[in-house]
N, C-alpha and C positions, 0 to 999 in steps of 0.2 A: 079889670086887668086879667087878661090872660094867664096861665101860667103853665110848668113843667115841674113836677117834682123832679129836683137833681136826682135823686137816685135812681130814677127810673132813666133820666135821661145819659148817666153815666151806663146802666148797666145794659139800654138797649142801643147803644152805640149810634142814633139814628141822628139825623140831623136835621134840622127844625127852619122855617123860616119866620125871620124875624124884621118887622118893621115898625122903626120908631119916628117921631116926629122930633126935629130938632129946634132949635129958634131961628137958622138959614132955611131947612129943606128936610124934606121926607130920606130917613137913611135904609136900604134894605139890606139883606144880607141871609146869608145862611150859617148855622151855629151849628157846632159840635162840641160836645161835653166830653173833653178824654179821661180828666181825674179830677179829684180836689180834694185838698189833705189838709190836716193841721201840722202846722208850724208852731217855729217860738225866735225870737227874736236872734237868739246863739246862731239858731240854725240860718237863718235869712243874712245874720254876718257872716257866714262863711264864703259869699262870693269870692271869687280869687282876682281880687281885681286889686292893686295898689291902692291907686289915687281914692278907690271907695271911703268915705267917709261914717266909720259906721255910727254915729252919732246922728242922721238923718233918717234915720227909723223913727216915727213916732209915733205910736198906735195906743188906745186906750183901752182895745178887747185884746183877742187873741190871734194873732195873723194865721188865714186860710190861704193856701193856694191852691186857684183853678186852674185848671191848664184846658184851653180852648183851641179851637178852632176855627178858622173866618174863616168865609168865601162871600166877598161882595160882589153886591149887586147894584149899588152906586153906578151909573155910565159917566161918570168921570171920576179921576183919581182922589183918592178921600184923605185926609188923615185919620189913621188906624185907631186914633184915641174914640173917636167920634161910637165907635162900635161898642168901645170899655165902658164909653160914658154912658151907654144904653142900656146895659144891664143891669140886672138888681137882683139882690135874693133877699125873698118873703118867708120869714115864718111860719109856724103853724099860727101864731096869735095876731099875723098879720102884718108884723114891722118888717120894714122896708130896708136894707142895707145895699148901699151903692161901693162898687169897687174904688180904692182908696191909692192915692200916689205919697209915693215915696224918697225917699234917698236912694231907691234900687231900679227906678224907673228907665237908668240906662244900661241898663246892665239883664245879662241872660237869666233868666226866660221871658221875665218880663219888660227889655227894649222894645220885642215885636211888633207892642200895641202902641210906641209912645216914638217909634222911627219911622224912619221915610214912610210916605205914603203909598194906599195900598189902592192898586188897579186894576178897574173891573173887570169882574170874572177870576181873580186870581186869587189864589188861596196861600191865608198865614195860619203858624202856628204858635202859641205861646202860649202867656199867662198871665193873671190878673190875680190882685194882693185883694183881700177881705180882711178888714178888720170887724169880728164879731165876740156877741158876747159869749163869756165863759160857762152854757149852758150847753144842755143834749136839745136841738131843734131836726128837724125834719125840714131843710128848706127848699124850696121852687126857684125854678130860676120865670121871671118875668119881664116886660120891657118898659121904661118911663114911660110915662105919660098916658097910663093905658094903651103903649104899643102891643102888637099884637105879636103872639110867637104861638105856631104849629109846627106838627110833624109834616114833614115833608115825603 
């Protein structure tokens, strides 16, 4: 599997392409890394939304947020999960953690990836939940299935 250590991907602000294999189709697209922080569950209730249910949070690590950015490359319109569902971030010891939905999946920053569908050549921006363990790791971002991710 390919990969990008996030820190470097954050701090040289460059943007990668990435192609993954789904169970329909080949998905392509181009990534941007803008941040990614730790959270905590208080923090992740503070959306300011009524109807929010904060009781739909339910994570077993510690909740990360990335804040990404797409530009597909799909030639027809995708749903934006398809992209979420492609990423992963690897350890130094090699485990594998896939981005994690929520109670907060319709709601800002992260609707982006889980709304209307995104069409090609056009670029979103948002963010994806990580639920990781409560450990100092160094991790890469990488793409299922032995998908492939370079600098562009």
């Amino acid at each position: 599997m390919s990969r990008v250590l996030l820190s470097d991907a954050i701090k040289g602000g460059n943007w990668y392409h990435c192609v993954a294999a789904s169970y329909q189709e080949e998905i392509s697209f181009r990534l941007r890394v803008l941040g990614f922080s730790r959270s905590s569950i208080d923090e992740l209730q503070q959306i300011p939304k009524s109807d929010y249910n904060k009781e739909m949070i339910k994570l077993d690590g510690i909740p990360w947020v990335m804040y990404i950015e797409i530009v597909s490359l799909v030639k027809k319109p995708i749903d934006p999960e398809s992209f979420r569902k492609a990423l992963r971030l690897i350890d130094s010891d090699g485990f594998s953690f896939k981005p994690v939905s929520s109670g907060l999946d319709n709601y800002s920053p992260f609707e982006e990836f889980y709304s209307r569908d995104l069409a090609p050549k056009m670029k979103r921006r948002g963010a994806i939940l990580m639920d990781l363990p409560d450990e100092e790791a160094a991790y890469a971002i990488g793409i299922v299935n032995d998908g492939l991710i370079e600098e562009t």
